[in-house]
FIKE-734250 format. One record per residue: residue in three letters; z, y, x of N, C-alpha, C, CB in turn. Coordinates in steps of 0.1 Angstrom, whole numbers, plus 5000, padded with zeros to 4 digits. Glycine has a CB too. Layout:
<pts>
ALAZYXZYXZYXZYX
...
</pts>
This chain:
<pts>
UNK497448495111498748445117498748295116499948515109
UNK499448215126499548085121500848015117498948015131
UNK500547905119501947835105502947865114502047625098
UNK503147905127504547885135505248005136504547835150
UNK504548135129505148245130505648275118504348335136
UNK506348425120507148475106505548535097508748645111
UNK506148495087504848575078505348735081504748535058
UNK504348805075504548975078504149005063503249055091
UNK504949135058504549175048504449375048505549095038
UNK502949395050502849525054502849595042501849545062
UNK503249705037503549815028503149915035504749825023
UNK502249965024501450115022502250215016500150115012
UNK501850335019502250415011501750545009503350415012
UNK501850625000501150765002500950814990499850755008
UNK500950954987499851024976498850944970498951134981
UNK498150944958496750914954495851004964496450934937
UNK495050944967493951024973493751044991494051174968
UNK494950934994495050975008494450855018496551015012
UNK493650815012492750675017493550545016492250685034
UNK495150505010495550415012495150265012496150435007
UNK493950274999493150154997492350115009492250174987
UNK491350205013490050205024490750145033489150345029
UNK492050225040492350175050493650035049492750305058
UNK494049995038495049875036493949775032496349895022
UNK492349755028491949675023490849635039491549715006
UNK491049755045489849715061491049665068488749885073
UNK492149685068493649605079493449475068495949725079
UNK493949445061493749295052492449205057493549335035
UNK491049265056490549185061490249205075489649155055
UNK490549255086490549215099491749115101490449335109
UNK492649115095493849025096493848865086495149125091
UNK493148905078492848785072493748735063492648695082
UNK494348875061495648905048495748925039496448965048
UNK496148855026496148875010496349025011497448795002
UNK495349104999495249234999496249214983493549315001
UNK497149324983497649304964497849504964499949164960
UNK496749464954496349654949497349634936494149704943
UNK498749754937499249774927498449884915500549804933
UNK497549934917496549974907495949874900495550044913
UNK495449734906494849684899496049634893493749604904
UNK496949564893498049504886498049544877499149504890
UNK498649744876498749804869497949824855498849864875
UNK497149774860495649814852495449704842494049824862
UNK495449574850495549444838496749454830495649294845
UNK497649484831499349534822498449624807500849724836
UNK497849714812497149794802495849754795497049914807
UNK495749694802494149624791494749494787492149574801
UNK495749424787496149364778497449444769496549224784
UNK497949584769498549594758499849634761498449474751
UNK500349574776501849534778502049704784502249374792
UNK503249764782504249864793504049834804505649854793
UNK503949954817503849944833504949924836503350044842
UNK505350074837506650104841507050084851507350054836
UNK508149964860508549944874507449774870510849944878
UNK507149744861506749604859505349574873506149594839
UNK504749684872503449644884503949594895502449764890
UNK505249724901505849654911506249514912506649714913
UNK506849484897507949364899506849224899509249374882
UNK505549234897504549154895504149154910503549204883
UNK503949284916503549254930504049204942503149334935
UNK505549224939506749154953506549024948508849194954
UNK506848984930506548864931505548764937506548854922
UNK503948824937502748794943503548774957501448904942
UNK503548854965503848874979504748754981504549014983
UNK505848714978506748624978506448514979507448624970
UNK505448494972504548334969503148324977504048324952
UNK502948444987501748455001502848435010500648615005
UNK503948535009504648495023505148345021506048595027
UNK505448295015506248135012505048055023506148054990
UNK503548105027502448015028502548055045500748045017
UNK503648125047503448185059502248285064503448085067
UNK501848335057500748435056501048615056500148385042
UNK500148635060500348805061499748895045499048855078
UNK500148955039500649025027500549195026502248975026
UNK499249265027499349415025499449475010498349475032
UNK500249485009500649574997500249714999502249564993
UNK499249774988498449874984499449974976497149814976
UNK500150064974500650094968501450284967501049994969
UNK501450324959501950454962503050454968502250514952
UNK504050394963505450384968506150464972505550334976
UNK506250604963507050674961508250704961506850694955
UNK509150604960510450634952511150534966510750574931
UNK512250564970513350474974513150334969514650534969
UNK513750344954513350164948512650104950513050134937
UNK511150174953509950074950509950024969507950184942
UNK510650064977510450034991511649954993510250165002
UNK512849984987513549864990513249764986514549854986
UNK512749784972512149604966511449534977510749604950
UNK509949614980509249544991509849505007508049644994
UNK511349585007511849505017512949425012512249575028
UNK513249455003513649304996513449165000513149294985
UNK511949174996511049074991511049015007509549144983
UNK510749125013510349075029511748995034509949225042
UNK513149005032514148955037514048795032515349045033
UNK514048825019514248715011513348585019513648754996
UNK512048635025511548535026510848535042510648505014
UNK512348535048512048565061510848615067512248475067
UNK510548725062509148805067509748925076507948875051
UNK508948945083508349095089508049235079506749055094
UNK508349285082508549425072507849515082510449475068
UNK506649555074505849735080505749795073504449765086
UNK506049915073505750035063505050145074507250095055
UNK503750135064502950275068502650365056501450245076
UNK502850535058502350585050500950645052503150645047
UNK500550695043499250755045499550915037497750635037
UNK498750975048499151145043497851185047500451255052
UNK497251335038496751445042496951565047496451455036
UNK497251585057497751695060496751845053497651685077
UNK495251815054494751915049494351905040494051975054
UNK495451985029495452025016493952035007496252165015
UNK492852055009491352125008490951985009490652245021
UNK490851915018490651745018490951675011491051685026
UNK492151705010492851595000492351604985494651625000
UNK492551744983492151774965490551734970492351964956
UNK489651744980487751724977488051524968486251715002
UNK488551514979488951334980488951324967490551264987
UNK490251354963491251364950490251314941492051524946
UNK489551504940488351504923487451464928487851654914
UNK486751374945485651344941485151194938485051404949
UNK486151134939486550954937485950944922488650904938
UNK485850784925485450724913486150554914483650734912
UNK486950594902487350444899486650304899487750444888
UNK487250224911486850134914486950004906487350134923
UNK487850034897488749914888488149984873490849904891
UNK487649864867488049904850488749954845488249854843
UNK488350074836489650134830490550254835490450034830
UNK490150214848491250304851491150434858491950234859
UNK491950534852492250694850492850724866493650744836
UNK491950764874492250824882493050954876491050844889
UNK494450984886495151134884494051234889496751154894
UNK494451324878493951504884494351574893494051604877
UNK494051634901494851674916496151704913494351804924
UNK496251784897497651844895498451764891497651944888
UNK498451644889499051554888499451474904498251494879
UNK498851484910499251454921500051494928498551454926
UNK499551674930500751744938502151744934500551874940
UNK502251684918503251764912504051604913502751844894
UNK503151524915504151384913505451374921503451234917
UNK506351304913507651314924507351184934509351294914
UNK507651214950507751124959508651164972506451074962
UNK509451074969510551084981510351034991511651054978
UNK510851155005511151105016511150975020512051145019
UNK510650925032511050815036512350795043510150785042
UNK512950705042514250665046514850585063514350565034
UNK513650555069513650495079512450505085514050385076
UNK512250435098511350445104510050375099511650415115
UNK508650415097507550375093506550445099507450385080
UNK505050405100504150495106503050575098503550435117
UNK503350705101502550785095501350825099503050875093
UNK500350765088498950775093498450925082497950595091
UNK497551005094496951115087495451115084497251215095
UNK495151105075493551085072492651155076493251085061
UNK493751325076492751445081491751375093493751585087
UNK492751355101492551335111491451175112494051345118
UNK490551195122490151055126489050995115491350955127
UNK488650865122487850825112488650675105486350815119
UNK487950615094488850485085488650415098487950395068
UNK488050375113488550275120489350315130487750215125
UNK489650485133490350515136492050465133489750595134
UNK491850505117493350465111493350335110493850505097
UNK492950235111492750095108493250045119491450055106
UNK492650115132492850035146494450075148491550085161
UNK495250195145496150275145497550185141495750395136
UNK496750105128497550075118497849925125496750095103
UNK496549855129496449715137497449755143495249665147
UNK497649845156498249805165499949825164497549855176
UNK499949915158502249945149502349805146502750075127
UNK500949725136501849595133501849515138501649525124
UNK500849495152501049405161502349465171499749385168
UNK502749565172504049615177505349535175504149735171
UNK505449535159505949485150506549365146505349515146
UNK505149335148505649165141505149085153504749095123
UNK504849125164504849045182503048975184506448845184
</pts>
């Protein structure tokens, strides 16, 4: 993006296991946009010692706030489960006259999702991938408004990538 436009601040969302990374970190670099993995956030909180809690979030809008300030584009990696954690990120996007996208990422086929699930390996230090049953069981609420739902079953990672390109060029013009 260049300096005369609104920065954009795209938000992920989804289950563990539903490709959110592969496909938020291949849209970041064809766009040339700060990638902020709330796993990794999370992860440094705990190898120094500190409580997560809502804190990864509150560390990552902060990040985002200070890419969009540069007029820059901003994909946030993240579960984003809950109502709270999607207002904050559009919060964040008001605050600083950005562009607001929300895409989720789903599995439709259940058999996929769990192979995915148990057959990953942590990318980041440290960190405890959930067990499938932890997954299914996690609480995550509905979305609230309009966002685009990308299905992993389906297609291939440039498939969803190019999918994903073009809602945010929709989007943000």
């Amino acid at each position: 993006m260049t300096s005369h436009r609104r920065p954009a601040l795209i938000v992920f969302g989804g289950l563990p296991g539903t490709g959110k990374t592969m496909v938020s970190r291949e849209l970041a670099m064809r766009l040339a946009a700060t990638h902020l993995r709330i796993d990794a956030i999370e992860q440094a909180l705990r190898n120094a010692g500190l409580a997560v809690g809502a804190m990864g979030y509150a560390i990552g809008n902060a990040l985002a706030a200070e890419n969009l300030k540069l007029c820059g584009t901003v994909v946030a990696d993240c579960v984003n489960p809950v109502l709270a954690s999607r207002v904050g990120w559009r919060h964040t996007a008001l605050q600083n006259a950005a562009h607001i996208v929300e895409i989720e990422l789903v599995c439709s086929d259940l058999a996929v999702h769990r192979r995915r699930a148990e057959g990953r390996s942590p990318d980041i230090s440290g960190l405890e991938l959930p067990s499938w049953d932890t997954i299914v069981s996690r609480h995550y609420e509905p979305w609230d408004r309009e966002h685009l739902v990308l299905d992993s079953a389906d297609g291939s990672l440039d498939d969803l990538v190019e999918q994903a390109q073009a809602y945010v060029r929709g989007k943000v013009g």
